[in-house]
C-alpha positions as CSV (number, residue, x, y, z in Angstrom):
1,X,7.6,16.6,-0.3
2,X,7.8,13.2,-0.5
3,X,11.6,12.0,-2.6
4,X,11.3,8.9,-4.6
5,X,11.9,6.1,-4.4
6,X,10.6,6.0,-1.0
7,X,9.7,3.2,1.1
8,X,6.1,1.9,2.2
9,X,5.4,0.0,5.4
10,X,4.8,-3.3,5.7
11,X,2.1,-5.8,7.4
12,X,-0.2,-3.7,10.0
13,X,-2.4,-6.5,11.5
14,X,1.4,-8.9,11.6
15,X,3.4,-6.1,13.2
16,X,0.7,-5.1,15.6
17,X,0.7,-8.8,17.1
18,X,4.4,-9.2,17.2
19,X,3.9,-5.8,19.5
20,X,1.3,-7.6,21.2
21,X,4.0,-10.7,21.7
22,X,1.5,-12.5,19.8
23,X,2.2,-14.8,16.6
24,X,-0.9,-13.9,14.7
25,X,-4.1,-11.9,14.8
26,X,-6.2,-13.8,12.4
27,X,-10.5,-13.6,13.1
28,X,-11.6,-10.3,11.4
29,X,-13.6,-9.1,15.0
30,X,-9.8,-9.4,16.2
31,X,-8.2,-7.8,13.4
32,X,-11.2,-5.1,13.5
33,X,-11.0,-4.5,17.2
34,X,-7.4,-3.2,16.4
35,X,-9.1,-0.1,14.6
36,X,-10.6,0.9,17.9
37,X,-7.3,1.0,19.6
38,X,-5.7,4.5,19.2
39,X,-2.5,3.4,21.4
40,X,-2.2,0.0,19.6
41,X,-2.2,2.0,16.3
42,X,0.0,4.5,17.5
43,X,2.7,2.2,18.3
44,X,2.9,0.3,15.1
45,X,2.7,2.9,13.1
46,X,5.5,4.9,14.9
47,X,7.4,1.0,14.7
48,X,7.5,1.0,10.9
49,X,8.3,5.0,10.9
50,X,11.3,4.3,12.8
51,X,12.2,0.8,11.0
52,X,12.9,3.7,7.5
53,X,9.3,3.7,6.2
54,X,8.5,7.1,4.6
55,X,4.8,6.3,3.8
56,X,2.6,4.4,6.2
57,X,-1.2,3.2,5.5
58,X,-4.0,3.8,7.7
59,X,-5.1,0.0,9.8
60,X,-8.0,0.4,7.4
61,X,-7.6,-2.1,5.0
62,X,-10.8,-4.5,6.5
63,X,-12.3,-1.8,7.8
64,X,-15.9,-0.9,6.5
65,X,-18.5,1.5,7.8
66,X,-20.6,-2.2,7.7
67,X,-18.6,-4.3,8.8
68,X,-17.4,-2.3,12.2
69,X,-21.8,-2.3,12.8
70,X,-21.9,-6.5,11.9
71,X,-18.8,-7.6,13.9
72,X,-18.4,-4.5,16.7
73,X,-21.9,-3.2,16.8
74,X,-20.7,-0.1,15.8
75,X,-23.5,2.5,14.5
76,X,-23.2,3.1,11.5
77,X,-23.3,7.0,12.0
78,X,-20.2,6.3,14.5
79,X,-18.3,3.8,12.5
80,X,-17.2,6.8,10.0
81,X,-15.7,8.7,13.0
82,X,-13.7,5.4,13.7
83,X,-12.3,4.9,10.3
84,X,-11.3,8.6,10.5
85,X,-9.5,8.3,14.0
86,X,-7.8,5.9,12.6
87,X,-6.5,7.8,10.0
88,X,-5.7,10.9,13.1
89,X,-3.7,7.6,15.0
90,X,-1.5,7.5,11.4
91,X,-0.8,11.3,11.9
92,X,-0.2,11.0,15.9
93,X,2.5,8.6,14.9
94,X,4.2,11.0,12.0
95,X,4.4,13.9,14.4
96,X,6.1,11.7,17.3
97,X,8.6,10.5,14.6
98,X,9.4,13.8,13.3
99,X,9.7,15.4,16.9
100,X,12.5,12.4,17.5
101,X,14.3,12.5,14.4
102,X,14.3,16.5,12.9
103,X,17.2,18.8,14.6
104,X,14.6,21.7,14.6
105,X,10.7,20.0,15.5
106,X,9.1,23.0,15.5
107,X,10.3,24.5,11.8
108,X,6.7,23.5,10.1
109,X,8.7,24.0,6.9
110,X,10.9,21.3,7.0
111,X,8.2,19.1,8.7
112,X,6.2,19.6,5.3
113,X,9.5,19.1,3.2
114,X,10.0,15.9,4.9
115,X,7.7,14.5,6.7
116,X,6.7,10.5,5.7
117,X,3.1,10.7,4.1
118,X,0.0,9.2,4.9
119,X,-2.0,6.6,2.6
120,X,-5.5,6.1,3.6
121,X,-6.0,2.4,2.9
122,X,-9.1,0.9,1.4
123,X,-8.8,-2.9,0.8
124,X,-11.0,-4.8,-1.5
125,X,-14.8,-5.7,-0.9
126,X,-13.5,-9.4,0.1
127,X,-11.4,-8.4,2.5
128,X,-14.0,-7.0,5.0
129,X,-15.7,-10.3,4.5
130,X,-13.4,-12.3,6.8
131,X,-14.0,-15.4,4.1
132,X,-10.8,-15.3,2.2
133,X,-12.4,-13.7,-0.8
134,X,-10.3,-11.2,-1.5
135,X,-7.8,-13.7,-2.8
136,X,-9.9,-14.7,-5.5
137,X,-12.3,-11.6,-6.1
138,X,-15.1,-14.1,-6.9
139,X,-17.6,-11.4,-5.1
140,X,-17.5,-9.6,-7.9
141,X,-19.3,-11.8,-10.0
142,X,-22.8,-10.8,-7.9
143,X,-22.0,-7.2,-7.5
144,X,-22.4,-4.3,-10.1
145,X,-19.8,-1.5,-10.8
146,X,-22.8,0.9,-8.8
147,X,-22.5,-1.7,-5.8
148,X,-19.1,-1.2,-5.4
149,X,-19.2,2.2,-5.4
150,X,-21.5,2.9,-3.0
151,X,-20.0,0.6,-0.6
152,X,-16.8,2.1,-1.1
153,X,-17.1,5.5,-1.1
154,X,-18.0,5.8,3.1
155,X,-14.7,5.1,3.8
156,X,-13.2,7.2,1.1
157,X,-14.9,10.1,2.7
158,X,-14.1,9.3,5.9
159,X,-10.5,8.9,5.3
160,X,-10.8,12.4,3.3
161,X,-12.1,13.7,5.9
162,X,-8.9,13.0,8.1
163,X,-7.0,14.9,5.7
164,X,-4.6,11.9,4.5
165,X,-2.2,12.7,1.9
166,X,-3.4,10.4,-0.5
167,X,-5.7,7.4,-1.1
168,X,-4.8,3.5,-2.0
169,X,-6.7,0.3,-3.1
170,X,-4.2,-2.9,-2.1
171,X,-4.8,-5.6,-3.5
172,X,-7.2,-5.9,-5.8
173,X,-8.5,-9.1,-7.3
174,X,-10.8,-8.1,-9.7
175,X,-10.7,-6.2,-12.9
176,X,-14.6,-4.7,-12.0
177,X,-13.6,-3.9,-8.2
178,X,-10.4,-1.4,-10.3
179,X,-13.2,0.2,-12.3
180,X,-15.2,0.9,-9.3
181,X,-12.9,2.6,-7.3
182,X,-11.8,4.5,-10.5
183,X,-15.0,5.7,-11.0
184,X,-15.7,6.9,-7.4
185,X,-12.1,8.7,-7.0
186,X,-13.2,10.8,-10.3
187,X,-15.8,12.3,-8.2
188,X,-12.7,13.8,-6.1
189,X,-10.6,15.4,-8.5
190,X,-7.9,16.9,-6.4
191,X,-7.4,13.3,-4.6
192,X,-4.3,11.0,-5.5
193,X,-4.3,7.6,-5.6
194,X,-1.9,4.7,-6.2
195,X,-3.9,0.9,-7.2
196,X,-1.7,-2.2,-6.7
197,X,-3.4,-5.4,-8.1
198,X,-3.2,-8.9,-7.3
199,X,-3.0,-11.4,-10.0
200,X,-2.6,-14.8,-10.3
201,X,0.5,-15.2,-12.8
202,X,1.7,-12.5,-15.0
203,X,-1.3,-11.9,-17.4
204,X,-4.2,-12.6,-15.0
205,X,-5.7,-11.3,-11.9
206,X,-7.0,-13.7,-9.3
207,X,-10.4,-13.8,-10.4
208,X,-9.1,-14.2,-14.2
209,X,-9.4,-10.9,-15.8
210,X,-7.0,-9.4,-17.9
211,X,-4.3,-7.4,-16.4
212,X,-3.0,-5.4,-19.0
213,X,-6.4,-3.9,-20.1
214,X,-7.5,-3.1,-16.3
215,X,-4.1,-1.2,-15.8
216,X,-4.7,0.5,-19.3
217,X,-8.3,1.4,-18.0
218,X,-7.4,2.6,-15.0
219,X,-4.4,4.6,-16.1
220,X,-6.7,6.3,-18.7
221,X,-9.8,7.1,-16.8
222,X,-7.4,8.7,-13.4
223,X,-4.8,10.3,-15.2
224,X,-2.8,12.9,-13.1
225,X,-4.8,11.5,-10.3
226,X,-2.6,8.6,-10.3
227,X,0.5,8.6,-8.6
228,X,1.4,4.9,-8.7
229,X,0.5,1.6,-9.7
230,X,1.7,-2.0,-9.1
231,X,1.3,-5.1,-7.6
232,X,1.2,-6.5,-4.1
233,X,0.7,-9.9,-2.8
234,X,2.5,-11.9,-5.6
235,X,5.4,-14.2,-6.3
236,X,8.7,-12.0,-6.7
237,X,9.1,-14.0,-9.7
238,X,6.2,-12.3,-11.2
239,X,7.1,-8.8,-10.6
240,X,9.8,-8.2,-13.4
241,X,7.4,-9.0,-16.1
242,X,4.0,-7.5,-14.7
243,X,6.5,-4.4,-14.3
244,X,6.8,-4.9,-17.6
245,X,3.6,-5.5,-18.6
246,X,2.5,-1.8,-16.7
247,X,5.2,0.3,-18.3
248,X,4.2,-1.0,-21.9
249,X,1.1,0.2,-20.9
250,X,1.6,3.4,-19.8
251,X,4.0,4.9,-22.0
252,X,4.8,7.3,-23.0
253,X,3.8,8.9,-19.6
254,X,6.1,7.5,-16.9
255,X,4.7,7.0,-13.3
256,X,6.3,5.6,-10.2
257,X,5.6,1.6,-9.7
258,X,5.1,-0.1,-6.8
259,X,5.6,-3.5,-5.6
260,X,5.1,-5.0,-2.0
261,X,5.8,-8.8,-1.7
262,X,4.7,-10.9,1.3
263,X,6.3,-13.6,3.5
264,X,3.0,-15.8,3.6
265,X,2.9,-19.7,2.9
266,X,0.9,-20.3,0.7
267,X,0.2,-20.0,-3.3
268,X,-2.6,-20.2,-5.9
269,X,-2.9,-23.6,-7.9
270,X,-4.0,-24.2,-11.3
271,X,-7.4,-24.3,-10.7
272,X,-7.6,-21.2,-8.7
273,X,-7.5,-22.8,-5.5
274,X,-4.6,-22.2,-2.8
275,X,-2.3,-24.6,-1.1
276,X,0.3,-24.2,2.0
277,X,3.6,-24.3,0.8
278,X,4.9,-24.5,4.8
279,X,7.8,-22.4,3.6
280,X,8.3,-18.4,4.7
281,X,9.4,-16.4,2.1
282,X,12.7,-14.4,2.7
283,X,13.3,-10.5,1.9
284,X,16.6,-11.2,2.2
285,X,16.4,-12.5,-1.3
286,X,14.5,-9.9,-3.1
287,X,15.7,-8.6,-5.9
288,X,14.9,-4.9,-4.7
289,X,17.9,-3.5,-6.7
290,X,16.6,-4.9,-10.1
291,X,12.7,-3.8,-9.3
292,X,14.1,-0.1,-8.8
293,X,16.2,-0.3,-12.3
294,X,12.7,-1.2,-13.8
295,X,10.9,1.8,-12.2
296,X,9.9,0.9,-8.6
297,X,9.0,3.9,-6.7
298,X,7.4,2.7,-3.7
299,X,8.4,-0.8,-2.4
300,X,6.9,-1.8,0.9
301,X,5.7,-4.8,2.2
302,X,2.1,-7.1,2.2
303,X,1.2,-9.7,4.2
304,X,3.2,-11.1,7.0
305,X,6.0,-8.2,6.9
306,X,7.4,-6.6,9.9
307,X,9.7,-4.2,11.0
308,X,13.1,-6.0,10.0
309,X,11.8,-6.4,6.4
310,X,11.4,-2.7,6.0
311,X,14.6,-2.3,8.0
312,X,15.7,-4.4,4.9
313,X,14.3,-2.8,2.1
314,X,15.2,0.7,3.5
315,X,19.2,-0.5,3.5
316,X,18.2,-1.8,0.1
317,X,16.9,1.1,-1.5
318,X,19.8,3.6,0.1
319,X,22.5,1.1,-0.9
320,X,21.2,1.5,-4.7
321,X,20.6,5.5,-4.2
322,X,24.5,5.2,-3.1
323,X,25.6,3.5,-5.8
324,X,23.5,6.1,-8.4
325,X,25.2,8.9,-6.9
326,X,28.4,7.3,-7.1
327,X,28.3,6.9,-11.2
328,X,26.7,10.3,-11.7
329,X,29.4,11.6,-9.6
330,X,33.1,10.6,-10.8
331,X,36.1,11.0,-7.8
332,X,37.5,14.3,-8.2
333,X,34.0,15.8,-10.1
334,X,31.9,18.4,-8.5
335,X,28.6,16.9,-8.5
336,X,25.6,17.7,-6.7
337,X,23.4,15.1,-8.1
338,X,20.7,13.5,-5.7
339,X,18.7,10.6,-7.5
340,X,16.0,11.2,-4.9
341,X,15.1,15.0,-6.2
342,X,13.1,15.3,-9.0
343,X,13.0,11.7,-9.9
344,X,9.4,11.5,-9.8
345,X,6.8,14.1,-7.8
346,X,4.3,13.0,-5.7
């Protein structure tokens, strides 16, 4: 069972070059190529396990039953079995992490009880595009709802088919892209699902659509399917009131949030365009104490994140469950309060 809040990993395609002692992987027949590579997989994965991350995403994100044909020459037929090894690479790297880390590896109980879980990862339509469009989800303005739902749904059911534990869609850009993929997931009932989104300030997605209706719609049409929601890819400074923005909308009900800032360069201008700031972004100054207080369940990282900043995030979000235990439970009280148990239930 997975104890909230938990924390996500952070930048597979980053991470996997830094292994690599490389400073970037950017083509997508690079990035791609990675998906083929059980070992390469393996080893990042198993990095972010040991870094504190409780929930790790397939290195699915680009990844299309097309796309592994167009830029690997990949059949079709085969490029399924890929996206599902790749999911069995994610589970490899659990195992190895639990055989180093539990006192008893072979009690199957406890490995259920606490064993990190497994997100398969399905990225937006631009991102398997390698043309930068999945920052500004203009593709959805020549594809129907139906469109993205059949392109979608191969990799769902590949990634079902590896038996992950639940299902994302990172980074979303477009308001018809959210409806797709809520759509499709209602044809599996008994699948969860968490949806971050990425929007351009704190009313707007990138391709201009209205935040707080899409979250509304979503949240309505999943339901119990829905585990989380929140944003990834966006300015720290917007995170506070698109939090807001999401809890407004869901309430009464209240389900974990999620957040997953990035280190990258650059940001959107005015007219939807995006410039190089040439500056990094630092963890070291997120406000991950203030994100919990406002419901953050998950908090992992996006683009350009690596080991250290989970490293970070994990001290982070134990410093805060220290300090929650410490004011439920006075000096000299008996108190067996965990803020981790019962929290929230995934």
């Amino acid at each position: 069972m997975l104890r909230l809040p938990t924390v996500l990993d952070g930048d597979f395609i980053s991470q996997t070059a830094a292994n690599m002692g490389k400073t970037s992987i950017d083509d997508l027949p690079s990035i791609l190529a990675t998906v083929t590579n059980e070992s390469t997989m393996f080893d990042t994965h198993l990095a972010f396990l040991r870094a504190g991350a409780n929930m790790i995403r397939t290195n699915t994100y680009r990844t299309s039953v097309y796309n592994l044909n167009h830029f690997l020459g990949i059949n079709v037929n085969n490029s399924a079995s890929v996206i599902t090894k790749a999911a069995m690479a994610a589970r490899k790297a659990v195992l190895t992490h639990h055989s180093e880390t539990s006192n008893d590896p072979t009690n199957q109980e406890v490995f259920h009880k606490t064993r990190p879980w497994i997100v398969g990862s399905c990225g937006p339509y631009g991102a398997s595009l390698g043309d930068g469009t999945e920052y500004t989800g203009a593709y959805a303005k020549h594809l129907s709802l139906e469109d993205l739902i059949d392109w979608h749904e191969p990799r769902v059911r590949a990634l079902l088919d590896a038996g992950v534990d639940m299902l994302s869609l990172g980074s979303v850009p477009c308001a018809k892209e959210a409806a797709a993929f809520v759509e499709l997931m209602r044809n599996f009932p008994s699948t969860r699902v968490w949806i971050s989104f990425y929007c351009y300030n704190d009313r707007i997605l990138a391709d201009g659509s209205n935040f707080r209706k899409i979250v509304k719609h979503c949240y309505n049409r999943l339901g119990d399917q829905m585990i989380a929601i929140g944003v990834s890819c966006v300015e720290s400074s917007l995170v506070k009131p698109l939090f807001n923005i999401i809890n407004r909308e869901i309430f009464p009900r209240k389900i974990p949030l999620l957040v997953c800032p990035d280190k990258t360069t650059y940001r959107f201008k005015e007219d939807f365009t995006m410039e190089t700031t040439g500056t990094t972004r630092s963890f070291f100054e997120l406000p991950i104490s203030d994100w919990l207080n406002d419901g953050a369940g998950i908090i992992g990282g996006c683009c350009g994140t690596l080991t250290d900043d989970i490293k970070y995030i994990r001290s982070e979000v134990d410093k805060y469950q220290d300090n929650v235990t410490i004011k439920q439970c006075p000096v000299n009280k008996n108190c067996s309060f965990n803020p981790s148990v019962d929290k929230a239930k995934l």
